[in-house]
N, C-alpha and C positions, 0 to 999 in steps of 0.2 A: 574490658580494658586489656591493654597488651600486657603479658604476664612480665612480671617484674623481673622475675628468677629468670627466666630467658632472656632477657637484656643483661640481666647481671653479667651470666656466663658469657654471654657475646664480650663482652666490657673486658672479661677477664683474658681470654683467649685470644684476641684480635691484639697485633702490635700496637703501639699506641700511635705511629706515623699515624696509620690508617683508621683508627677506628670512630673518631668522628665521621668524619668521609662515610663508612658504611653505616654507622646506624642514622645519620641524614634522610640516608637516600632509604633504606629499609622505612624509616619513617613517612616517607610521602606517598610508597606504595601500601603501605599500609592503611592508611587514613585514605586511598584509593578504593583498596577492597571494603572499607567500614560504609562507602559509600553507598558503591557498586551490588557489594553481595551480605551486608550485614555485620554486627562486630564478634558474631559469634565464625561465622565463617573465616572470617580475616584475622582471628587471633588463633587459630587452627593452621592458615598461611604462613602469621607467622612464627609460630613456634616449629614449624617445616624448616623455612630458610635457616632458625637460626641452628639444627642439627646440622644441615647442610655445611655451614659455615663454620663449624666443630671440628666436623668430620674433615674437612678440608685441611684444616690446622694441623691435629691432630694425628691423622691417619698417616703410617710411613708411605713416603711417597707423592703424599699428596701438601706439602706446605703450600703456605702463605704464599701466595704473590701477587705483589699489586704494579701495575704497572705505572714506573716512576713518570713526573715530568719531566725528568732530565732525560733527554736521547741518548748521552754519553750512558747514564747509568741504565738505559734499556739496553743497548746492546754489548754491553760489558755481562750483563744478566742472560740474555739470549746465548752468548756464548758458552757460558759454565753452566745454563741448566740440562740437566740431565734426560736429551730428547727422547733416550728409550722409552724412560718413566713417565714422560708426557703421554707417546705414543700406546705406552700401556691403559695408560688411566682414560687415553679417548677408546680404547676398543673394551675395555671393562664397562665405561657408562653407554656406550651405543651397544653392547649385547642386554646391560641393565634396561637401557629405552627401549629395544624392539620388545625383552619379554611382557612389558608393561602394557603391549599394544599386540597379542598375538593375532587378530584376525586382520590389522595391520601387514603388521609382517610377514603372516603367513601370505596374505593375497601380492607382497611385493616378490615375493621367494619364488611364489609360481607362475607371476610374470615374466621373473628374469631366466627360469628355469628352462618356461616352455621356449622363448625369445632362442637362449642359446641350444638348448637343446636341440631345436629344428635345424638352427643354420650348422650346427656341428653334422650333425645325419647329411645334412645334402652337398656339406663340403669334402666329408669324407669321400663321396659317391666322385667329387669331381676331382681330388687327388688322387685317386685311386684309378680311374680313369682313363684322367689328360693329362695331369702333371707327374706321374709316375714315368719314365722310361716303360719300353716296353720289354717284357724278361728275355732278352736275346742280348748277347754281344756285341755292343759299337751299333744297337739299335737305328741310332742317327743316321747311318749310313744306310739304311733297308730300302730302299724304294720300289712300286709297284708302276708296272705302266700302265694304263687303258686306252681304249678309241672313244673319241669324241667325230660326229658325223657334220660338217658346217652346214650343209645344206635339210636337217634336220632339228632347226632351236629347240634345245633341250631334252633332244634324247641322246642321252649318251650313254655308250656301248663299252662298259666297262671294260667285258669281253673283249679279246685279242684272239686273230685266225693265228693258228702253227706259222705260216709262211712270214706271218708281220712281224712275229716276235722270234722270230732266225734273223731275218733282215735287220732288224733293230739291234740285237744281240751283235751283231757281225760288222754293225757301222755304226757305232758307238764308239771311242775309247771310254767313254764318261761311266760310262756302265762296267764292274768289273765283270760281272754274270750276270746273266737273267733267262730265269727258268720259268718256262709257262707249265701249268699243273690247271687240272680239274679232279672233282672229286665223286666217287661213286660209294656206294654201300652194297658188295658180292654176298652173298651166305658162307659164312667160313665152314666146313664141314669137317669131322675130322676130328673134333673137341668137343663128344658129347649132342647133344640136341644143338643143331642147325643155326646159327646164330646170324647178326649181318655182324658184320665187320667195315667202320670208316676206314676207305682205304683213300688214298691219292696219285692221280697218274700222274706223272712229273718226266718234262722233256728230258732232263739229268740231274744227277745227284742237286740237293739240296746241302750236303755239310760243307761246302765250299764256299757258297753265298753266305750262309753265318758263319762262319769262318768255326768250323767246329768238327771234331774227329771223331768217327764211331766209336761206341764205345768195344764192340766186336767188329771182326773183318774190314771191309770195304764200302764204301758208297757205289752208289748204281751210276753208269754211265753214258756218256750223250747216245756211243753207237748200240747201246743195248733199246734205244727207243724207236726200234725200226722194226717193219715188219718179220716173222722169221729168225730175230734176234732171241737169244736164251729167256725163255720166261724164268724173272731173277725178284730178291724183294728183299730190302731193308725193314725188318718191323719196330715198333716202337718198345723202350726200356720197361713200360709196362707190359705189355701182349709178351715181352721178353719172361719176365718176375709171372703173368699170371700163367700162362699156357707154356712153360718150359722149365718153370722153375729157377730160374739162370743160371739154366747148364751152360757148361762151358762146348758142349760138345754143337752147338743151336747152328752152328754153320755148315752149310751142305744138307741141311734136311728141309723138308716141303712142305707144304699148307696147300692146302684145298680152296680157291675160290672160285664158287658157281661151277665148280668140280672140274677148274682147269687147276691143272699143278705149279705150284711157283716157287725154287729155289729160293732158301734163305742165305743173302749172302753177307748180312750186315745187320747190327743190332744199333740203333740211334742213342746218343746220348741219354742222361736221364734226366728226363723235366722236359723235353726239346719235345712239344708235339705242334708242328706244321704243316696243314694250318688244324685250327684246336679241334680237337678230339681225335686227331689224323693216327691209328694204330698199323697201319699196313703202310709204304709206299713201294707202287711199282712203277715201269718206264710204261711209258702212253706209247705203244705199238704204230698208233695206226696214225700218228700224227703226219706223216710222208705223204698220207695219200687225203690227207683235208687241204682244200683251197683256201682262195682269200675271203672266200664270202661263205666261212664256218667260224663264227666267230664263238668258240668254245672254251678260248683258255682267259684265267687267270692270271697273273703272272709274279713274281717274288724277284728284285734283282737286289744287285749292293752298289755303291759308286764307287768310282775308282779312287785311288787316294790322289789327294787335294782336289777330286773333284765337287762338284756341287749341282743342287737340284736344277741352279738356273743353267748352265753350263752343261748336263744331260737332256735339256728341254729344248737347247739350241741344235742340237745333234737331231734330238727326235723330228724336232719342224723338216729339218732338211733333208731325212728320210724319207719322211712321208710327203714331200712336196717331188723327191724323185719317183717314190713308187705310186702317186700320184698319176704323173706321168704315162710310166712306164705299163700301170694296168688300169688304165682308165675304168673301167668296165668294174670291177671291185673298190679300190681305194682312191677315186675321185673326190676330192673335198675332205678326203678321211685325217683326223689329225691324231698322233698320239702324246698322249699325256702321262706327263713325267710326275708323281705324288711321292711323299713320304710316306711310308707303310702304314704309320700310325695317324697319318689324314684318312687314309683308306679304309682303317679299320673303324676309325669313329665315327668318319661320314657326318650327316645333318644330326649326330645326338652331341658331337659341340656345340653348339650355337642352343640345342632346346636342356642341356645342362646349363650353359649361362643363363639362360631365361629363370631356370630353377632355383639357382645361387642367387641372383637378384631379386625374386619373390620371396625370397626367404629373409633375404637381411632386408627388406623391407617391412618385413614382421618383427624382426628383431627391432629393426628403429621404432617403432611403433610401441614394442612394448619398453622401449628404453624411454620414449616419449611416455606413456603411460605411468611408468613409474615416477619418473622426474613430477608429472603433474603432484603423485599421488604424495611425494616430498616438499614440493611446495604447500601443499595444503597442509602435512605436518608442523612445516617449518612458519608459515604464517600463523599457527595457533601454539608455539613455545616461543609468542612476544616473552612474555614474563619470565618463562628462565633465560629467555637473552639479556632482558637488561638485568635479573642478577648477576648474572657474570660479566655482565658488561660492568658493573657494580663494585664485582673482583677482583676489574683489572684488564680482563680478557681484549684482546685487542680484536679486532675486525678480522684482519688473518687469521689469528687464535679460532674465533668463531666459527671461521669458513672451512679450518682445518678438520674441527670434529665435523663437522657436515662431510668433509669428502671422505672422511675416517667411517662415517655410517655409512654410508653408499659402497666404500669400500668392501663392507661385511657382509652387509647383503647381496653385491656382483660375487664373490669369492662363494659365498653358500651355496647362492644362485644358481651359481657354475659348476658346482660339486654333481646340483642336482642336475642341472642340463648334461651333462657329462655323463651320468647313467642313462637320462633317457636317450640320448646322443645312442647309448652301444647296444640299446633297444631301436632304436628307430634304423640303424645301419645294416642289423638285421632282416628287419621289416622290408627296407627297400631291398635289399640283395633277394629277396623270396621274390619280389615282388615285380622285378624289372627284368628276371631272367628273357634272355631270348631278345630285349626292348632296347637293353645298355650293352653294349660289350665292356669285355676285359669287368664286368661284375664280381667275378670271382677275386680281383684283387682289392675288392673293398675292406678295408678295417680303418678301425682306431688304432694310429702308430701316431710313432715320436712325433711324423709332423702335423699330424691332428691334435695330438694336445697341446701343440706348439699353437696350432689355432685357436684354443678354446682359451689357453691364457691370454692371448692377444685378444681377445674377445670380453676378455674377464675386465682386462686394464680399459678396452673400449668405451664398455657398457657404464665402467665407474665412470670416466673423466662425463658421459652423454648425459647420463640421469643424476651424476650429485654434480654437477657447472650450476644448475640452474638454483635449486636451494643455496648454495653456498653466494651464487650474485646476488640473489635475493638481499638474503642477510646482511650481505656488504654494502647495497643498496641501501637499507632500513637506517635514519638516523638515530644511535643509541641515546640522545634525547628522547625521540619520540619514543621508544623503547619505556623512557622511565615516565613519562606523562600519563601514556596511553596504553602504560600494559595490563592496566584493569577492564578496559575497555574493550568490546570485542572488534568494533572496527576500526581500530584506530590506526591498522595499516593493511586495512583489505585492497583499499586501491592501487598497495605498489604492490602485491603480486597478481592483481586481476590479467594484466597486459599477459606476461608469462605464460599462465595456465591458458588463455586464451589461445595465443600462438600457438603452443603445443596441439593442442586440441584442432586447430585448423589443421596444422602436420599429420596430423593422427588420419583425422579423414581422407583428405586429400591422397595419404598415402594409401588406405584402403580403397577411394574409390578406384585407383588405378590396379589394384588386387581383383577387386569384385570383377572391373571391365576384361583383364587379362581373365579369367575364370570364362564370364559368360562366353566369351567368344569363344573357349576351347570345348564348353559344352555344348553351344550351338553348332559348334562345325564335328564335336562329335554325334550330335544327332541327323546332319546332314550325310556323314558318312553310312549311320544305317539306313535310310532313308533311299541311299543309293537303289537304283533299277540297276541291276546287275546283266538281266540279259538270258537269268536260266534259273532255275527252281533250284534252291541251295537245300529245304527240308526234306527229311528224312532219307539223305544219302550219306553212303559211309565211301570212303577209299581207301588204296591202298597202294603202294606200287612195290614190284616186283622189277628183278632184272635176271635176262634171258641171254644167254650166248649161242652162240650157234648162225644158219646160214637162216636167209628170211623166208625159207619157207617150215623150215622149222620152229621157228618163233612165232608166224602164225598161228600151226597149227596148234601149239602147246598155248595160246592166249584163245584160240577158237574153244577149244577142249575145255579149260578152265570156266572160261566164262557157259556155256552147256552144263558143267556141273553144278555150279553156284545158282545158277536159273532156276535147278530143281529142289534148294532149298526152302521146305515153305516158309515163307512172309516176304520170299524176295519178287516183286513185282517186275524187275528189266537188271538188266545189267551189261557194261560195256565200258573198253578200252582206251586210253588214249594218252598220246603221247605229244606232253606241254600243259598236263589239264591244267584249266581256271585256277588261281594265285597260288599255284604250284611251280614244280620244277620242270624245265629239261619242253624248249625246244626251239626251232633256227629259224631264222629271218633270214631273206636276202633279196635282190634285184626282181623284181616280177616282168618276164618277157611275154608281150602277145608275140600269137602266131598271125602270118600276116601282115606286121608291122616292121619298121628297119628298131636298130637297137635303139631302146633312148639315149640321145648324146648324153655325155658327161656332164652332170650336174643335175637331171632332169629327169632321173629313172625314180619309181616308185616300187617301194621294199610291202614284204610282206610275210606273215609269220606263217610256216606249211605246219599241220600237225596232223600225223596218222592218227587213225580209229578204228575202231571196229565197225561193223554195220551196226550196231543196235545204241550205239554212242548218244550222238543225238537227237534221239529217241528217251535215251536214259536219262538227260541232262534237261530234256524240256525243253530246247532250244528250239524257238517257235520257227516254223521253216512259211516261208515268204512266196516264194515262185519255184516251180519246177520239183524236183523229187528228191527226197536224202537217201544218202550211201543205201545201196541191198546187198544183200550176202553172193550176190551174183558176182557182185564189182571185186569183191576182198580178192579172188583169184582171176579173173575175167582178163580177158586179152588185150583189152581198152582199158588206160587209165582214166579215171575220172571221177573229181571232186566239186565239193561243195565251195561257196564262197559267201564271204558276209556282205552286208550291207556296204560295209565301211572298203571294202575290195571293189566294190561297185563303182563306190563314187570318186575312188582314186584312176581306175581301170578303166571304167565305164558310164562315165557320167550322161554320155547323150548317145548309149547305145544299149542295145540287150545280150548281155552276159551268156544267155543261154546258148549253149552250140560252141562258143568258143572255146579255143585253147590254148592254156597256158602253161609257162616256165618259170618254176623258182630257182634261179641259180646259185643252187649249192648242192651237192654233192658232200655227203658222210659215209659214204661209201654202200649207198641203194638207189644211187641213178639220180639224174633229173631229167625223168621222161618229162613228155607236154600230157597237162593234163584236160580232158574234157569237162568244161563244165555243164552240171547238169540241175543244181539247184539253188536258190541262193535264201538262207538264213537271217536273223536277226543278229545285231549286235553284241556283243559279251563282252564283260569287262574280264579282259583273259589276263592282263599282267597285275593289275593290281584295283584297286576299290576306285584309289585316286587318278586311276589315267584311263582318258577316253578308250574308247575301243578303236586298235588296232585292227588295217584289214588283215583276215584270215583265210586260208582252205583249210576246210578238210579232204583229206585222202584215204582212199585205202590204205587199212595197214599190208595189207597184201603184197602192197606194190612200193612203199617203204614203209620196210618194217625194222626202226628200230626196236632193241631189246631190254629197253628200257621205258615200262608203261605202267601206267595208273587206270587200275580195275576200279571202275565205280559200281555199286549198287544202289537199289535203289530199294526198298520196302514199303511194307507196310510202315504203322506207326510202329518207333521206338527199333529204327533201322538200327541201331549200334549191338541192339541184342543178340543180331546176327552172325556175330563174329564168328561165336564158337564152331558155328556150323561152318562156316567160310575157308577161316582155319585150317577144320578137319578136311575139306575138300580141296585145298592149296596141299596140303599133308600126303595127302590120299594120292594124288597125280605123279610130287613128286615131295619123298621127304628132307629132300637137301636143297628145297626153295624155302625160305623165309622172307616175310611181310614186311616191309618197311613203311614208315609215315603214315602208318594206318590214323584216319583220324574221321569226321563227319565231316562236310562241306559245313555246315554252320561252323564249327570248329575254325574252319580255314578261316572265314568272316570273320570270327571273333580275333584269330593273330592279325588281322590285317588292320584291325582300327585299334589292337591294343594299345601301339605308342600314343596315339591320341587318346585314348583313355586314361592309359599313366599318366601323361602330362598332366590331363585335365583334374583327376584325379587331387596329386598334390598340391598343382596352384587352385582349385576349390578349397581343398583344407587352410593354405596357409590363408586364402581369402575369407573363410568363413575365421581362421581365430584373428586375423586383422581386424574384421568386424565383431568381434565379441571384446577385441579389447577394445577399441573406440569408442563400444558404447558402456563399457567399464569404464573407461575415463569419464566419459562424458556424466554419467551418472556419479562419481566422485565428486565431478567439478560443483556439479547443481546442488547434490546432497550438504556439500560444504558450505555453498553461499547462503544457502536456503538456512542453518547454522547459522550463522553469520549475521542474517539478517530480520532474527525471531522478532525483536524490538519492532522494525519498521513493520514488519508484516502486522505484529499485533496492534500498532497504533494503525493502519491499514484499516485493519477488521475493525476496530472502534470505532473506525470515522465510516463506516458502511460498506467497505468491499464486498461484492458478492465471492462466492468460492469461485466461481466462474472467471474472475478476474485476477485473482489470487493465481490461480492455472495456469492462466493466459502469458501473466509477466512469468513467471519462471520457464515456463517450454520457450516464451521468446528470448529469455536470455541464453536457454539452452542451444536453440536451435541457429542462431547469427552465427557461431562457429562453425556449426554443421554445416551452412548454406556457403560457406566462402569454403571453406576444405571442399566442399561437394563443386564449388564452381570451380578450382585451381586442378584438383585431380581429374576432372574431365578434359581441361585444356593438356593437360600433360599427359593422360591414355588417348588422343589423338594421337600423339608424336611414337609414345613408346608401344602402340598397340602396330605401329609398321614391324616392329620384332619378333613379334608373333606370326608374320605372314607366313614364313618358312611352314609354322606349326597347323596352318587352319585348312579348312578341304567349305569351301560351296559356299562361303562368307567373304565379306571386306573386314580390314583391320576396322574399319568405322562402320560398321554392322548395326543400324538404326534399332533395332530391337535389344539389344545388347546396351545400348548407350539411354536408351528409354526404360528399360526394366532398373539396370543399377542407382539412378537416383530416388526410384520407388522404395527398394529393398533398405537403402541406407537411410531415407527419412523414416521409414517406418522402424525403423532400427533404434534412432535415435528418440523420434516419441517414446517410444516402450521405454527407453533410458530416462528419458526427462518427467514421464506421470508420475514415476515410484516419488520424487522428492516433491513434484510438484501437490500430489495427494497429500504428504507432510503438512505441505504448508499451510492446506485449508483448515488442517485439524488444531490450529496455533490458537491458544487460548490467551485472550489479549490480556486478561486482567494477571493472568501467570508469566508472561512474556513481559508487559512492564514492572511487575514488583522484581522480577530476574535483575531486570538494567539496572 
């Protein structure tokens, strides 16, 4: 029987307005549980409520209140009560409810953790980035020019010849400067052991276009960039502080590069290094004597004031439609392109950081969905203390208010936690993107990244407590006090909800999983590439050589004779352009024989010197006729090799052999006609992703720049070679030093790395989309399965096999699965075209891809539905009905 002494004190404590009103209704829930769950259990119930309702009275802070039938005297009351004290007493019983429930809480805390924690790391990455200015002066203003080719779709030639960007420079107002620059790596000598040093040739000064003053002497000048001009040099405030100490005396003293001497006549600002890592800059001498069809520069301008990008672009059309004109022959169809600096510098890594930011708050909604589920299913099993406090007065609002009040605690905690992993993961990615992201180095956690994770924090509360709190507002507090003994006496009005959610949940992960496969599939099509030459067991390097060209022969001839006689080194040879490497020219290909091709109709092609033993070294399977001999390097007759893809621009219904050709361009080693003598297979020379361009090779004999990449080749475990290699670059001459030493597999590995990163992180976010899905889904089932011991048991009474028992829970589980799986497929159609930028040797609708992800996700999802589904065969009917 219900203890007397506990009524009493209720009797005594409760106002008298109210206290019929509560012990009524206590009454009928009581005589509910004596039903339900027996009179020993249901007077344990209620000797609970009536502490409850004590402590309520009683405790400061927490009075009486019932809410009147008069409207006048509620909101006479709403006004004078004391909303701090509310507010207090809803986050003291929501920190009392979660500790009550810690594997609850804990698994809500590390949903919402990991949720924001990812999107704060990859927001950082893209504030840091693109929404930051770039750290120069009036940034806004920087613009870069490039050539774009009409009559070649989609190669475009960032690259600017000296003569285009004079001309451009000179017939502009829109342009205030613009300075074409390229960059090299000398050996600085002079400072100890041999080092390279980033330098940069620059047509004239650079602190003009950022509108910025040395911080010593002077900047370098347009007419110092001529041949015979003073060799002069600006160096950077660091090379200033590390190599001088910042003496004040650093002006009029000299530096050694490649053991030419260079006047310091200017020390750069501090922080100002253009373009990054740039420690030297000097005047590019020899720009006066490069043509139109050397397209070797760079370029860095400012706009003029009140000018604008569109406004400089209309200048540039009309340039290039004169000098179009005017040198048919070079700049036919050629256009140049007007950019902002910081489009130039970001290139295609905006569009695949938006791809990134959007996969991730994708995981974010996902686990905001996931938590919301796992509150609903909270909030559908505290019937009973809703209708006590429904009991007490509590209004609908009231109710819904501590629901948002919990969700509140847990996004706040949540966030605490994402917020550390957040400046672990911003970490991670800054290690891990180098060389993949620019401007990486200004990644961090600032003011405006915390400013995102609160907005994230307020987000995630309104996303995942909406749904418990409509819930609740939904539930009529009648059926509250009927059926709150009962377990399913309002399963049916959150079924809808949890449902929804869970189709969300899928749906957004299959479109995860589809984005995933396709970056793994088109990164396996990348190694997969036939590249065209034997990438194992070679090492490179390159060196830069000054001097007249037959003395840079000789000292490449030299070299490479003594590296030969290292043992393990099997071949070795030179070249200049090597495979997805740096440094070398394209231009017009002239037969001999033939009149010129008109204007719009000529066929381009990239010349690269070598040594004799090159092609030989590199594996490049030769096709017809014979590759370079040591005869050709000095011999009185030029003549090179040509590839396939030269054949069939060149010569498609002829034989190549015997002819001779012209690359028109001049860098100051001639453009004799070359004899061809042999012709090669295919290479992919500029990159993994772009077909093979036609090529010759040449003697380096007969141009020789001094700028080349020494390959070797070994036995196994080529890279062990170095020391010897080294000591014999050393031995020749010791004021040469090794740049971009690295293995050809190496070079393979930078070249598919952005598609690796990418694929990388949208796999991760893809795989935890799918770990929380099948988290939810496994909550949903485990709950209903709960929910519905009763029926199961009378089930099993009336003869269910366990087989059948299985069958209905994986089919209630799996109907969600099956519509999220069909909606997410329809929608990674549409959003998998975003990815195209990102993929290499796939379609966005990639069959294999779209056929693999609804295996992985039902399989995903069975493994989630057997755990509750095994539950329920093991329901013991005679224990399940004496429960009800």
């Amino acid at each position: 029987m219900r203890s007397s002494a506990a009524a009493r004190i209720l009797r005594l404590v409760l106002p008298r307005s109210d206290r019929r009103h509560v012990l009524n209704e206590l009454g009928e829930l009581y005589e509910c549980r004596v039903r339900s769950q027996g009179r020993e259990a249901a007077d344990r119930w209620y000797r609970r409520q009536v502490r409850t309702f004590v402590l309520r009275v009683l405790l400061p802070g927490g009075r009486w209140r019932r809410a009147s039938k008069d409207p006048g005297e509620n909101r006479e009351r709403r006004k004078t009560g004391n909303r701090l004290d509310v507010l207090w007493q809803d986050i003291r019983l929501a920190i009392r409810s979660a500790g009550k429930q810690p594997v609850f809480s804990a698994t809500v805390l590390l949903t919402i953790a990991l949720g924001i924690g990812a999107t704060t790391s990859v927001f950082s990455v893209v504030n840091g980035v693109m929404l930051q200015p770039l750290p120069y002066h009036d940034s806004g203003g920087l613009v870069t020019v490039g050539v774009d080719f009409r009559d070649r779709p989609g190669d475009i030639l960032n690259d600017m010849s000296p003569p285009d960007v004079f001309d451009v420079e000179a017939g502009s107002p829109a342009l205030e400067s613009l300075v074409g620059y390229q960059t090299r790596s000398p050996t600085l000598t002079g400072f100890g052991e041999p080092t390279l040093v980033d330098v940069t040739l620059v047509s004239k000064g650079l602190f003009e276009t950022f509108h910025l003053t040395p911080t010593l002497g002077r900047d370098l000048r347009a007419e110092e960039a001529v041949a015979n001009a003073p060799r002069v040099a600006v160096i950077s405030h660091g090379f200033w502080q590390d190599r001088f100490g910042e003496s004040d005396d650093v002006l009029g003293r000299t530096i050694d590069l490649s053991g030419v001497p260079v006047e310091i006549v200017g020390v750069a600002p501090e922080a100002f290094e253009f373009p990054v890592r740039t420690r030297v800059w000097i005047p590019q001498r020899s720009a006066r004597r490069l043509g139109r069809g050397s397209h070797t520069w760079q370029t860095i301008g400012r706009l003029a004031a009140g000018a604008t990008v569109a406004s400089a672009q209309a200048e540039a059309d009309a340039i290039a439609a004169r000098l179009s004109n005017t040198y048919p022959e070079s700049n036919f169809e050629k256009e140049f392109l007007v950019v902002p600096l910081q489009d130039r510098i970001l290139g295609d890594v905006r569009g695949a950081l938006w791809i990134l930011l959007g996969a991730v708050t994708a995981v974010l909604l996902i686990a905001c969905a996931n938590v919301a589920n796992l509150l609903l299913i909270r909030a559908s099993g505290r019937m009973e203390e809703v209708a006590v406090r429904a009991a007490l007065g509590a209004s609908r609002g009231r109710l819904a208010t501590q629901m948002m009040v919990e969700s509140g605690i847990f996004a706040v905690l949540g966030g605490v936690m994402g917020l550390l992993l957040a400046v672990g993961g911003v970490e991670l990615l800054r290690h891990t993107s180098v060389g993949i992201i620019p401007r990486v180095g200004d990644v961090a956690v600032d003011g405006g990244v915390l400013l995102f994770a609160a907005g994230l924090v307020v987000a995630v509360t309104l996303l995942f407590g909406l749904s418990p709190a409509a819930f609740l507002a939904r539930v009529p507090l009648s059926a509250n006090l009927v059926h709150a003994g009962r377990r399913a006496g309002t399963e049916s009005l959150g079924r809808r909800p949890r449902g929804v959610l869970l189709v969300l949940e899928v749906a957004m992960s299959v479109v995860l999983l589809v984005g995933a496969g396709l970056l793994i599939r088109s990164f396996g099509q990348l190694y997969a590439v036939d590249l065209g030459f034997e990438t194992r067991e070679m090492v490179r390097f390159t060196l830069s050589r000054g001097g007249q060209l037959d003395e840079v022969r000789r000292f490449y001839r030299t070299l490479e004779g003594r590296i030969a006689t290292v043992p393990g080194v099997e071949s070795v040879g030179s070249i200049y352009g090597a495979p997805l490497g740096l440094g070398h020219t394209t231009s017009v290909v002239l037969v001999a024989g033939r009149p010129e091709p008109e204007a719009g109709r000529e066929t381009y092609s990239a010349i690269r010197a070598v040594s004799p033993n090159y092609l030989e070294t590199a594996r490049i399977p030769l096709i017809r006729g014979r590759t370079l001999e040591p005869s050709d390097d000095a011999g009185p007759v030029p003549v090179g090799v040509v590839n396939q893809a030269f054949v069939r621009e060149n010569f498609p219904t002829e034989d190549p052999l015997g002819r001779r050709v012209r690359i028109r361009t001049d860098q100051g080693y001639g453009s004799p006609y070359w004899t061809i003598v042999g012709i090669v297979g295919d290479i992919r020379s500029e990159s993994i992703t772009q077909a093979p361009v036609p090529e010759i090779y040449v003697s380096h004999g007969h141009f020789g720049p001094g700028f080349m990449t020494v390959t070797v080749r070994g036995a196994r475990g080529a890279r062990r070679l170095l020391p010897a290699i080294r000591a014999e670059v050393r031995a020749l001459d010791p004021n040469t030093a090794l740049r971009s030493v690295e293995t050809v597999a190496q070079a393979v590995s930078r070249e598919v790395a952005p598609t690796g990163f990418y694929m990388l992180l949208v796999s991760v976010f893809a795989a935890l989309a799918l770990m929380l899905a099948a988290i939810g889904l496994y909550g949903v089932l485990e709950y209903l399965v709960s929910r519905r011991i009763r029926e199961i048991g009378i089930r099993v009474a009336l003869g269910a096999r366990a087989q059948e028992i299985v069958r209905m829970v994986v089919s209630d589980g799996l109907r969600p699965v099956v519509l999220g799986l069909a909606a997410g497929l329809a929608v990674s159609l549409v959003v998998g075209r975003v990815l195209e930028a990102l993929l290499f040797g796939i379609t966005p609708r990639d069959p294999w891809t779209f056929a693999a992800v609804p295996v992985v996700l039902l399989l995903a999802a069975l493994l989630a539905a057997l755990v509750p589904a095994r539950r329920a065969t093991r329901v013991d009917p005679v224990e399940a009905l004496r429960a009800e």
